[in-house]
TIKENU-334376 format. One record per atom (N, C-alpha, C): residue number from 0; atom name; z, y, x. Coordinates in Angstrom, 1 decimal. Layout:
N
KEBA    nr   atom        z        y        x
KEBA   NUM     CA        Z        Y        X
...
This chain:
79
KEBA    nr   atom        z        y        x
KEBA     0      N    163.6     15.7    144.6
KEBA     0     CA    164.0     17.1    144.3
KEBA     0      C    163.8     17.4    142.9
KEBA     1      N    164.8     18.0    142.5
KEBA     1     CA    164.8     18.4    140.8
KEBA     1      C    163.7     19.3    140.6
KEBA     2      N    163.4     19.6    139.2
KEBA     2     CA    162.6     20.9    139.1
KEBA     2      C    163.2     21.9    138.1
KEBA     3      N    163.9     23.0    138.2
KEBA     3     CA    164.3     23.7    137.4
KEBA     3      C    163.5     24.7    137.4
KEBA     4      N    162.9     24.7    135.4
KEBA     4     CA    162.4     25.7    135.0
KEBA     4      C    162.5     26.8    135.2
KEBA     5      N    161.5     28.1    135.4
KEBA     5     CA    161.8     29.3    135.8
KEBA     5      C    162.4     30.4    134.7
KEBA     6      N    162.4     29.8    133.2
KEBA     6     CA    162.8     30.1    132.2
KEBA     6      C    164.6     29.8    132.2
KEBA     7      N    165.0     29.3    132.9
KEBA     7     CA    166.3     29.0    133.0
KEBA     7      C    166.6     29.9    134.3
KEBA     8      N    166.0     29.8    135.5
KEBA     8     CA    166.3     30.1    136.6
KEBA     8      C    166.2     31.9    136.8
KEBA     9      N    165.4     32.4    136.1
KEBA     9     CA    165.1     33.7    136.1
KEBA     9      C    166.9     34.3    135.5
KEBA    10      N    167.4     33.9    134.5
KEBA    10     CA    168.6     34.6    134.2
KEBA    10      C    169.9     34.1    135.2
KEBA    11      N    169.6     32.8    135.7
KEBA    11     CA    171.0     33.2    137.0
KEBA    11      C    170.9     34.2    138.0
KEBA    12      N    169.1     34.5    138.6
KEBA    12     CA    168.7     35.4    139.7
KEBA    12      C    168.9     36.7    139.1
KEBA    13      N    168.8     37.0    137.8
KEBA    13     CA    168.3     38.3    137.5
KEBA    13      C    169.7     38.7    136.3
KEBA    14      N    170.4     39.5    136.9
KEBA    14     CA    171.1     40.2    135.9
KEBA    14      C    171.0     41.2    135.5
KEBA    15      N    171.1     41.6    134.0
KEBA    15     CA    170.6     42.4    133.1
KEBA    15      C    171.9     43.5    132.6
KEBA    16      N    173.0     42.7    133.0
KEBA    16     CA    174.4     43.7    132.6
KEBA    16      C    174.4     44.4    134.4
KEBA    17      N    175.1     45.7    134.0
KEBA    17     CA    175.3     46.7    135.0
KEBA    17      C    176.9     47.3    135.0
KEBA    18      N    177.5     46.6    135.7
KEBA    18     CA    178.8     46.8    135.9
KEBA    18      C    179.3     48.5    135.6
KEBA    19      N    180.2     49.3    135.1
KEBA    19     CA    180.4     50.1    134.9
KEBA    19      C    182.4     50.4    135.4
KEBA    20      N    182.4     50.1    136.6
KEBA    20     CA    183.6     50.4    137.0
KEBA    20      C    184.3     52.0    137.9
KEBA    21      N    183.4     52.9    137.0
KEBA    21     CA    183.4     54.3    137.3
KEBA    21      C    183.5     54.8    136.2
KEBA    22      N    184.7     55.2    135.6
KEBA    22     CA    184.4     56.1    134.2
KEBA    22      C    184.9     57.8    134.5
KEBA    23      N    184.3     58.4    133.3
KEBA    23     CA    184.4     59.8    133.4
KEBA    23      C    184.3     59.7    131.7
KEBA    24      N    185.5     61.1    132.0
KEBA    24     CA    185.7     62.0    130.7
KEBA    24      C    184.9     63.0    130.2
KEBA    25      N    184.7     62.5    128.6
KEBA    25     CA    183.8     63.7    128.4
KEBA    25      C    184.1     64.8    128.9
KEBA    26      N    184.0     65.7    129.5
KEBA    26     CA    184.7     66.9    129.9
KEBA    26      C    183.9     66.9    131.4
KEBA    27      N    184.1     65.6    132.1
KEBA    27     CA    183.2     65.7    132.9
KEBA    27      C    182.0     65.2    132.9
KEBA    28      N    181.4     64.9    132.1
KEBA    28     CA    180.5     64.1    131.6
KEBA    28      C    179.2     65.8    131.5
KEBA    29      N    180.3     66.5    130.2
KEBA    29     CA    179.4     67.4    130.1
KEBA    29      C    178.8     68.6    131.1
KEBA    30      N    179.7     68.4    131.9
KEBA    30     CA    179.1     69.2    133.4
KEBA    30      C    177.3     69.1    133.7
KEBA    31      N    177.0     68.1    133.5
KEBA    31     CA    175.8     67.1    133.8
KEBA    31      C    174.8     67.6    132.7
KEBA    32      N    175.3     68.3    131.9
KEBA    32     CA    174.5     68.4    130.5
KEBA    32      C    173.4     69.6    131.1
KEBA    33      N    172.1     69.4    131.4
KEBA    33     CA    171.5     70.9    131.5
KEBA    33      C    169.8     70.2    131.4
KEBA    34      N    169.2     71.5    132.1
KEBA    34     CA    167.4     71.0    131.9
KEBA    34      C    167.2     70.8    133.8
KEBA    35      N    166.9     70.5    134.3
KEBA    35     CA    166.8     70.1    135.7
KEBA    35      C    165.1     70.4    135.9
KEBA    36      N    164.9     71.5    136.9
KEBA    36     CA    163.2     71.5    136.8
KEBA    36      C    163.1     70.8    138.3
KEBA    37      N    162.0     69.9    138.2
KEBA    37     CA    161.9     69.2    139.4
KEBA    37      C    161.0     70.1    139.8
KEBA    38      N    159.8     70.4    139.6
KEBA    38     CA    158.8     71.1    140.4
KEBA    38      C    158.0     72.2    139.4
KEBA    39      N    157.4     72.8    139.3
KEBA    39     CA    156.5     73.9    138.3
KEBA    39      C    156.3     73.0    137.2
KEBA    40      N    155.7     72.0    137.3
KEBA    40     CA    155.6     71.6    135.9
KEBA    40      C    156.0     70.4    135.3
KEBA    41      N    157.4     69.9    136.1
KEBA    41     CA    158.0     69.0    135.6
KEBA    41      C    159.6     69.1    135.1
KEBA    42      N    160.2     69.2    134.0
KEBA    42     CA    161.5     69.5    133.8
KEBA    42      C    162.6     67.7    133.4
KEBA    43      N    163.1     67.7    133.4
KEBA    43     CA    164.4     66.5    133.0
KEBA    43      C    165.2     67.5    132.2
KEBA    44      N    165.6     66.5    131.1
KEBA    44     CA    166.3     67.0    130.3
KEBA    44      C    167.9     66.4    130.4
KEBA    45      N    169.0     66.5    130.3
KEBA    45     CA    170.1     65.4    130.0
KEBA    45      C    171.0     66.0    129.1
KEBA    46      N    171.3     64.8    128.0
KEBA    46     CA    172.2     65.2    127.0
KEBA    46      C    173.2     63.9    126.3
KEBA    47      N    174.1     64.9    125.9
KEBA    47     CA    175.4     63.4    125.2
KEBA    47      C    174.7     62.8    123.9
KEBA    48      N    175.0     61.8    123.6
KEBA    48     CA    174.5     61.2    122.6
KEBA    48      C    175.6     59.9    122.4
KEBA    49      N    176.2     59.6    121.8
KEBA    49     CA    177.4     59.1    121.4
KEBA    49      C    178.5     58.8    122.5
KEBA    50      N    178.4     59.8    123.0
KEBA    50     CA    179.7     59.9    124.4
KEBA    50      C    179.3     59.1    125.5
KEBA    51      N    177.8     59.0    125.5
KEBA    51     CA    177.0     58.5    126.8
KEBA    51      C    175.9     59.7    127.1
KEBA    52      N    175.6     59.9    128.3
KEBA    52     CA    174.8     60.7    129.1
KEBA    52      C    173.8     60.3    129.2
KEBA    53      N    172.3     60.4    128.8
KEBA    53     CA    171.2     60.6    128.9
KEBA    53      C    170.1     61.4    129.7
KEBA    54      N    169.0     60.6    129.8
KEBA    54     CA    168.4     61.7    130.8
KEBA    54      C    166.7     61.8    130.3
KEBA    55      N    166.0     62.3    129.9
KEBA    55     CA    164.9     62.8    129.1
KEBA    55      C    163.7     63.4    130.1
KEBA    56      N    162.6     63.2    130.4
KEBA    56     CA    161.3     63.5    130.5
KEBA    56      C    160.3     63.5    129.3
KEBA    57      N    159.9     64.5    128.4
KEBA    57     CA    159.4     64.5    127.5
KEBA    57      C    158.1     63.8    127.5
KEBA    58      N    157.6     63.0    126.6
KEBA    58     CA    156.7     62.7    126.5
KEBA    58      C    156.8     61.5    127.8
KEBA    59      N    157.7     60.9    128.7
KEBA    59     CA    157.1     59.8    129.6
KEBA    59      C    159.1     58.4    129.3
KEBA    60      N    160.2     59.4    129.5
KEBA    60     CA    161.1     58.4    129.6
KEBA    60      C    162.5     58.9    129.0
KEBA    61      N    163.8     57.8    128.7
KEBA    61     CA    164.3     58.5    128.2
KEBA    61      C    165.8     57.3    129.1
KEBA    62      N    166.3     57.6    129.7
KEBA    62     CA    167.2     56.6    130.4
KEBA    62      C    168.7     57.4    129.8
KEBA    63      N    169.7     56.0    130.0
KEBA    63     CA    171.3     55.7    130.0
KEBA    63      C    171.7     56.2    131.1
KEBA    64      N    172.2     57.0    131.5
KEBA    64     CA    172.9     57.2    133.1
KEBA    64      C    174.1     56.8    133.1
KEBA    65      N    174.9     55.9    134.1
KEBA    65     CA    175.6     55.4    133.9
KEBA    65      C    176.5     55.7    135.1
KEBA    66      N    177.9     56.2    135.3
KEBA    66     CA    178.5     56.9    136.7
KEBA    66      C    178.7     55.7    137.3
KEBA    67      N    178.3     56.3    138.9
KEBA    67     CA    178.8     55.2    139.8
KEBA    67      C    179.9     56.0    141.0
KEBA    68      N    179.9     57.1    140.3
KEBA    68     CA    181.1     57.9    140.9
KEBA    68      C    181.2     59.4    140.0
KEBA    69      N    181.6     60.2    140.6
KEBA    69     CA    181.8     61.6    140.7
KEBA    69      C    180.4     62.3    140.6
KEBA    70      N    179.6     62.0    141.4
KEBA    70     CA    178.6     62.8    142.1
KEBA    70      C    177.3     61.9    141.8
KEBA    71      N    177.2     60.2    141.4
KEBA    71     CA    175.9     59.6    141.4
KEBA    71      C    175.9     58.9    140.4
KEBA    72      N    174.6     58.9    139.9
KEBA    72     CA    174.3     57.9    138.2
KEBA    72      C    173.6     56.7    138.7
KEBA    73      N    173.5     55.6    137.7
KEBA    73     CA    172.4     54.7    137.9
KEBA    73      C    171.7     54.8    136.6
KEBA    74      N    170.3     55.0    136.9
KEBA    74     CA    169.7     54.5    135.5
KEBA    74      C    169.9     53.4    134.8
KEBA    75      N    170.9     53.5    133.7
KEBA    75     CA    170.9     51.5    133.0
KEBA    75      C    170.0     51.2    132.3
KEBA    76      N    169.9     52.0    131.2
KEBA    76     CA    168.6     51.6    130.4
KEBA    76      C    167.5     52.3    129.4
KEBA    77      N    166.5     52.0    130.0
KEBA    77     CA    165.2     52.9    129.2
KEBA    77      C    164.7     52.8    127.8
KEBA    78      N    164.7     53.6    127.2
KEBA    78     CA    164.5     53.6    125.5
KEBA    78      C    163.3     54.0    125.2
C-alpha cells in the first residue's frame, strides 16, 4: 500500500474555490444592502464594496456573500 502525504491529500479532499454560477446585477445586489438586527443586541451590517456584497458584525466578522440564487448567499470568504 502506498502512502500519500496528507499535505498533498488535504487539497484534492478539500476545495477552497466556490463555484459562482448565480450572478446578479448590481441593482439587485443592492436590494440586500441594509443593517439586519438579529436580536436586542446584535445587528449585521451588509454593504457593496467593489461590486461584491459583504456582510459585517462589528467587532467579530466580516464575510464575501456570494448568490446561490435569488433569495440565498453563501458565505465565501472571511476577512
Amino acid at each position: 500500500m502506498s502512502y500519500i502525504p496528507k499535505w498533498l491529500l488535504l487539497p484534492l479532499l478539500v476545495s477552497t474555490e466556490f463555484p459562482n454560477s448565480f450572478s446578479m446585477a448590481m441593482n439587485q445586489l443592492e436590494k440586500y444592502v441594509a443593517i439586519y438586527q438579529l436580536d436586542d443586541t446584535h445587528e449585521i451590517k451588509t454593504y457593496l464594496r467593489n461590486d461584491k456584497l459583504f456582510s459585517r458584525q462589528l467587532g467579530s466578522f466580516i464575510f464575501e456573500l456570494t448568490p446561490k440564487s435569488e433569495t440565498e448567499f453563501d458565505f465565501h470568504t472571511w476577512i
